[in-house]
Structure formats: C-alpha cells, structure tokens
Backbone bond lengths (Angstrom), bond angles and torsions (degrees), N, CA, C in turn:
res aa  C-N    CA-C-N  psi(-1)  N-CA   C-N-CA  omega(-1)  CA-C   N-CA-C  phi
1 X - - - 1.446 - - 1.533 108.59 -
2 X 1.172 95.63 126.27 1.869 103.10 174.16 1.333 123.30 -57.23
3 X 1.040 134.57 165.18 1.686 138.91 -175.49 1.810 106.76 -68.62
4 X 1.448 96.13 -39.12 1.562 88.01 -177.91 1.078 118.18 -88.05
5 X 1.730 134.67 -24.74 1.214 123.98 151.86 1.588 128.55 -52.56
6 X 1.110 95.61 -33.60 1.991 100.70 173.58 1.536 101.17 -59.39
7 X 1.623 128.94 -59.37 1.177 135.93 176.05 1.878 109.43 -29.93
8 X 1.355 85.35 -71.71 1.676 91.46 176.17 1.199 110.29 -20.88
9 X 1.510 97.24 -83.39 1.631 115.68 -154.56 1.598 106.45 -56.81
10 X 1.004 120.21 -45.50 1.502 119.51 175.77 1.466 110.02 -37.36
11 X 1.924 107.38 -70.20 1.421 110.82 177.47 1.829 112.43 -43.67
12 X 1.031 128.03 -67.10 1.327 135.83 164.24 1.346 124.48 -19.36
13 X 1.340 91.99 -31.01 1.925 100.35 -179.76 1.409 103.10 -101.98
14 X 0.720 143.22 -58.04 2.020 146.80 125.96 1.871 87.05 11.19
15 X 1.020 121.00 -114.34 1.195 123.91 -179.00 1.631 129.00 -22.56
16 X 1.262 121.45 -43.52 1.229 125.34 -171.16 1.969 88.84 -87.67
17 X 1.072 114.78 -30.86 1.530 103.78 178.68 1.723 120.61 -76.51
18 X 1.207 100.85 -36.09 1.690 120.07 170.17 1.423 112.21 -55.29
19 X 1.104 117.69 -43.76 1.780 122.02 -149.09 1.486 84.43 -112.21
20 X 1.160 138.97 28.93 1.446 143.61 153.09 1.768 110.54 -77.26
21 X 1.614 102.68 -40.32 1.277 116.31 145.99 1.346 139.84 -39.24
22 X 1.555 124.14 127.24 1.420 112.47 -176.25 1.434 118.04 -79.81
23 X 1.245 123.80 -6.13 1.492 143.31 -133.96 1.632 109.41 -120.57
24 X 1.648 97.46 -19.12 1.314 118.37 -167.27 1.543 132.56 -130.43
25 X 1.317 135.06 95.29 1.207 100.93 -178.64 1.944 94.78 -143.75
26 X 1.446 83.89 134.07 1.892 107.61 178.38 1.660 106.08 -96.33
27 X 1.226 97.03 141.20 1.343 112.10 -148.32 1.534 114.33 -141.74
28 X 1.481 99.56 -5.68 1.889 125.63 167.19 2.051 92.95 75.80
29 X 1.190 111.90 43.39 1.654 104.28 -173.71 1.810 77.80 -119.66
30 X 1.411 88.39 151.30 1.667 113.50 176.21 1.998 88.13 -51.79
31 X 1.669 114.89 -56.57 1.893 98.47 -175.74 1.262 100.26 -36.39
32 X 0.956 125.20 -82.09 1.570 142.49 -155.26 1.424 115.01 -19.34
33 X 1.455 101.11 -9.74 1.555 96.47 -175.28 1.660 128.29 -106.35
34 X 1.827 90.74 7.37 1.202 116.01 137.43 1.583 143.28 -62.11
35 X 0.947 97.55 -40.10 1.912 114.49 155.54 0.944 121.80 -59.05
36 X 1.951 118.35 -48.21 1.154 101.24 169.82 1.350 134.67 -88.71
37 X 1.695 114.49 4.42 1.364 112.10 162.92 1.548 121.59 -84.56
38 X 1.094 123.44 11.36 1.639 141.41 177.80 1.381 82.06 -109.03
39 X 1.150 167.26 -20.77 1.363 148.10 -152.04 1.980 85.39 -123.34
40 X 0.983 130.79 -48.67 1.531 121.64 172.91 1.357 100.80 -71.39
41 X 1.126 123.89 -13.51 1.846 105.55 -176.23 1.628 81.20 -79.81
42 X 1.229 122.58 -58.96 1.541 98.02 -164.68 1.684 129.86 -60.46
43 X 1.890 106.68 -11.80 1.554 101.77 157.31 1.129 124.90 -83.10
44 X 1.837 118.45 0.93 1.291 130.66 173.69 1.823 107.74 -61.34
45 X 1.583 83.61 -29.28 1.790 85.05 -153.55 1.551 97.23 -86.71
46 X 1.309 129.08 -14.42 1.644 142.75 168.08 1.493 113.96 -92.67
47 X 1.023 122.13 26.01 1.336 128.87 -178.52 1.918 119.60 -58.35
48 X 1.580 82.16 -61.30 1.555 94.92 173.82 1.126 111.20 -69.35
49 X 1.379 155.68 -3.46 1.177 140.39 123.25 1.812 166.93 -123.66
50 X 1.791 88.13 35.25 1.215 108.13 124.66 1.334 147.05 -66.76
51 X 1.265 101.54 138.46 1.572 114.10 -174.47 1.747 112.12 -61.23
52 X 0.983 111.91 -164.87 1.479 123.46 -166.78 1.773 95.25 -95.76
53 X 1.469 109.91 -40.25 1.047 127.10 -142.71 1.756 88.43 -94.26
54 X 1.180 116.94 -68.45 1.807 119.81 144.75 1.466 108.59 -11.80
55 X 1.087 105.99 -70.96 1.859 105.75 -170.06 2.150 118.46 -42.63
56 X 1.905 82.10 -57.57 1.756 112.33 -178.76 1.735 88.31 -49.85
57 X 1.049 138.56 -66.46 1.125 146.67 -120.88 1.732 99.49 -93.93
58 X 1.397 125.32 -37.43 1.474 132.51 -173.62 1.374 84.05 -86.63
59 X 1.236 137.14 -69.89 1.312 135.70 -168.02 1.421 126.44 -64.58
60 X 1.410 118.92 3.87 1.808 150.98 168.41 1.550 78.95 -82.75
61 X 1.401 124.43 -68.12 1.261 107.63 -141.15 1.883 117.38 -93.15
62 X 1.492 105.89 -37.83 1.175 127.92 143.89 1.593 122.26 -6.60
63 X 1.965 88.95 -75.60 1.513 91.27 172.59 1.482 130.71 -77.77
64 X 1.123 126.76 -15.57 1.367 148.51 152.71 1.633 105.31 -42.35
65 X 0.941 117.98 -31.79 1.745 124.04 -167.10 1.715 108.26 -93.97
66 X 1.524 100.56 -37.46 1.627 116.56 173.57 1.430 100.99 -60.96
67 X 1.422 125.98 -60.91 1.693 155.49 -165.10 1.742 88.33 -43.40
68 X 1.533 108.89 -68.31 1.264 125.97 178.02 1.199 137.72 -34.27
69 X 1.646 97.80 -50.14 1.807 122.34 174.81 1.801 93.35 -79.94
70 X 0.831 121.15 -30.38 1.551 111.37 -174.81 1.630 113.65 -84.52
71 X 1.526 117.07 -22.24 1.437 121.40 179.07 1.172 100.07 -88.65
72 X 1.147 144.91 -69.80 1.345 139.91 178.65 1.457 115.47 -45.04
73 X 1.310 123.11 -43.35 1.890 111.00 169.23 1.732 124.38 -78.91
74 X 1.360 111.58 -7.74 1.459 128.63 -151.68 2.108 117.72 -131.82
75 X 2.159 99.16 -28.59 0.841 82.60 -133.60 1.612 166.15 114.64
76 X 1.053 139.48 152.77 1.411 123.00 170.17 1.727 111.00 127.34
77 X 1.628 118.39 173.08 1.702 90.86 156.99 1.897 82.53 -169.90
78 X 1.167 79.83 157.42 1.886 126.34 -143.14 1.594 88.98 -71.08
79 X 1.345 124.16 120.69 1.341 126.73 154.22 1.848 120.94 -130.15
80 X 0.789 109.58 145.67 2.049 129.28 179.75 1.417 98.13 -55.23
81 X 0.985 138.25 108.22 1.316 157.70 153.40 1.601 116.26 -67.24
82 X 1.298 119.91 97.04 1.584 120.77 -162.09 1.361 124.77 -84.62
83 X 1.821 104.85 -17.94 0.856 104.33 -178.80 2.176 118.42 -78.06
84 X 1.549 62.97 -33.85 2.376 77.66 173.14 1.141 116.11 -97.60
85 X 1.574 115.26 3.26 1.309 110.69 164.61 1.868 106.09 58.88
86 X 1.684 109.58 46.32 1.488 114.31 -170.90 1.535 101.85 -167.92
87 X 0.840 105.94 144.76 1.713 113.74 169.70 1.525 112.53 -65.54
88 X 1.324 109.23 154.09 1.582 138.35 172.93 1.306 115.69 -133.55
89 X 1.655 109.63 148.68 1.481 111.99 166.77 1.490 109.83 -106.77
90 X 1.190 113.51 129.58 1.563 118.28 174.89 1.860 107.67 -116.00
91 X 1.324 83.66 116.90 1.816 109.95 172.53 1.142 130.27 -108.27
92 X 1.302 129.16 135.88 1.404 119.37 169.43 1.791 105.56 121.14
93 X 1.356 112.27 -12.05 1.485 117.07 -176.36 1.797 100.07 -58.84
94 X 1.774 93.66 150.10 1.161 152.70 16.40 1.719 99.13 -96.40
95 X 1.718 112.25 -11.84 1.514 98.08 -140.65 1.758 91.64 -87.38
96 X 1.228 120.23 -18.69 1.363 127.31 -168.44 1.464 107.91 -147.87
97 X 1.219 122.45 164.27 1.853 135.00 165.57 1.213 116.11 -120.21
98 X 1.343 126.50 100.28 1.419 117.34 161.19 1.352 112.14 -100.78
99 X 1.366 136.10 136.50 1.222 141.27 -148.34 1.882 98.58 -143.94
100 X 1.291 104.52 104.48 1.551 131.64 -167.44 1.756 105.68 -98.05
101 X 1.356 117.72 96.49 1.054 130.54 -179.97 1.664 121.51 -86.04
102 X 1.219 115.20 37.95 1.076 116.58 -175.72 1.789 147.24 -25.16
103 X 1.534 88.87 -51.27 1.851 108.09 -171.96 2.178 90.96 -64.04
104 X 1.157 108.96 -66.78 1.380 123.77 -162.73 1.605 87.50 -49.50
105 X 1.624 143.55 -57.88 1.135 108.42 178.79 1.691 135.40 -100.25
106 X 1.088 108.09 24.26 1.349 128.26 132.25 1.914 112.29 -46.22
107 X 1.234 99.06 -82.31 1.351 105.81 178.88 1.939 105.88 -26.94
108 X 1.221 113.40 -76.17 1.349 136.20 168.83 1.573 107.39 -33.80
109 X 1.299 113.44 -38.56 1.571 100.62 -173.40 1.767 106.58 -99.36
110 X 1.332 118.07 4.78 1.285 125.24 175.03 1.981 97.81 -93.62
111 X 1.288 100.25 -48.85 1.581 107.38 -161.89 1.866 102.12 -68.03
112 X 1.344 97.06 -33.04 1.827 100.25 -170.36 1.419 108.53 -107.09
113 X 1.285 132.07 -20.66 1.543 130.31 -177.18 1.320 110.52 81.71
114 X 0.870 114.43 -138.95 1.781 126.50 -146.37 1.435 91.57 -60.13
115 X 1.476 112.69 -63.89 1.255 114.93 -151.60 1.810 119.27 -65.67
116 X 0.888 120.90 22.30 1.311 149.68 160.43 1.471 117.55 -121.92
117 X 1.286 122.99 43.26 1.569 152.34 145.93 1.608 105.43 -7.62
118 X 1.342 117.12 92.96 1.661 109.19 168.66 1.627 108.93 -62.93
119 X 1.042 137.32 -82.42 1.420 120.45 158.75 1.178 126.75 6.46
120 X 1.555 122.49 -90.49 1.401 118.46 159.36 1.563 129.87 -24.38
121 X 1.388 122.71 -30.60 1.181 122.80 -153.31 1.456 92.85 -91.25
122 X 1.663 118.16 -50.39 1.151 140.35 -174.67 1.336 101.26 -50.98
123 X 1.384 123.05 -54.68 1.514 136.92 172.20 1.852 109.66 -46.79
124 X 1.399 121.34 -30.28 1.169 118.73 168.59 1.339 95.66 -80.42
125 X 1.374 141.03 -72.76 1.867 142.21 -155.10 2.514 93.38 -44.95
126 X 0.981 99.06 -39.78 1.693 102.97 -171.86 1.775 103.80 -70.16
127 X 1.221 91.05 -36.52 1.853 98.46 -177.09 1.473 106.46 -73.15
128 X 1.340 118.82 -55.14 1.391 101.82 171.39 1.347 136.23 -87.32
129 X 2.001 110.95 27.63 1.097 134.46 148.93 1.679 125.64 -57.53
130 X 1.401 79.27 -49.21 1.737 108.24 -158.58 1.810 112.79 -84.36
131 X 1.936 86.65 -10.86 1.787 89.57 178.90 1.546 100.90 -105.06
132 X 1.436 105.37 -0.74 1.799 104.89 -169.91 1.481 123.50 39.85
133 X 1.307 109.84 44.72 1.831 142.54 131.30 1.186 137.60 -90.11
134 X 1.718 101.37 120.77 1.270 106.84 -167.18 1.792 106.19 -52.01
135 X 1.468 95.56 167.56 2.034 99.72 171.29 1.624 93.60 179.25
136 X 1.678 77.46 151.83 1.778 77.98 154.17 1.127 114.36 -124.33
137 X 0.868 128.25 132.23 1.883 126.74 -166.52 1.920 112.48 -120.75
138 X 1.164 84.12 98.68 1.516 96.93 173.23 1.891 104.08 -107.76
C-alpha cells in the first residue's frame, strides 16, 4: 500500500470513529479543525493515562486527518520523513516547499494542551502558503 492510500485510510478511520459522536463531526473543511482541537483537548485531559502506544496511534491518525484537510484544499504530495520516522505534506513545488508535519504536532498538542493550537498551527502552514516561502511548520 502506497503512502497516500495509508494517509487516506487512517484520516477516514479518524473520521468514521469521531463522528460516532454526537458533539462532533469532521468533514475534511479547514473549520473542522476546530473539532478536532476540542477532541485532542479531551486526550489532553487523559494524558497521564494513556499509553505511549495510545498517544502514537490517535496522533497517527489525527495527523493523517490534518495532512488530508490540507491536501484536498491546498494540494501537495505525501513523503517519509526520516528524520521522525512519519510522513509530511510538501506544497507549493516547484516555486516554493512548505513541508506540513502533522503527526509530531498532534503528538505535541495532546502532550501540551491548548497552547499548541491545531488551528493556529494550520493558520501558520496557510500563511506561509500565501507568502510563497519555503518552511516547515511543525
């Protein structure tokens, strides 16, 4: 299975598990990623006891869903990141690289809470769309 079908399906499973919820529903729209930072604030608040493996695994899929909302409004295509051992989306080729690290701040916005703002963050990956400068924005 290719990198971007794995991407998919992850996000997809993220979604079909979320919107089981009445409270919640992701919908791959740039809003939506308001929902899902109310849905990591509440693994914010289970932190201390989730596992490691719990953590990897919401934030595998989590960020897969960010990756998603950003390819479908933006574009982009999916490469293995060696150093995090995780996928990235890189946008903006040939004239620029923006390189969207999603899973790792997932991780970060489960482990630290608010102040690691998915929204916000996303709001930086669009800004240095819109200035056509490379970045990597984790």
């Amino acid at each position: 299975m290719d990198l971007l079908t794995q991407i998919i399906d992850f996000a997809n499973s993220f979604v079909a598990l979320t919107n089981e919820r009445a409270d919640s529903k992701l919908d791959f729209s740039v809003e939506s990623l308001h929902v899902l930072d109310e849905i990591l604030d509440e693994a914010h608040q289970w932190v201390g006891r989730l596992s490691n493996k719990e953590i990897e695994c919401l934030a595998t899929e989590a960020g897969c869903y960010i990756f998603e909302v950003a390819r479908k409004h933006f574009g982009g295509e999916y490469r293995w990141f060696d150093r995090f051992d995780q996928p990235i989306l890189i946008t903006g080729q040939p004239e620029f690289e923006v390189a969207l690290h999603a899973v790792e701040k997932v991780k970060m916005r489960i482990n630290n809470g608010k102040v690691d703002s998915i929204p916000f963050f996303f709001d930086g990956y669009t800004l240095a769309l819109n200035r056509k400068k490379s970045a990597l924005i984790v």
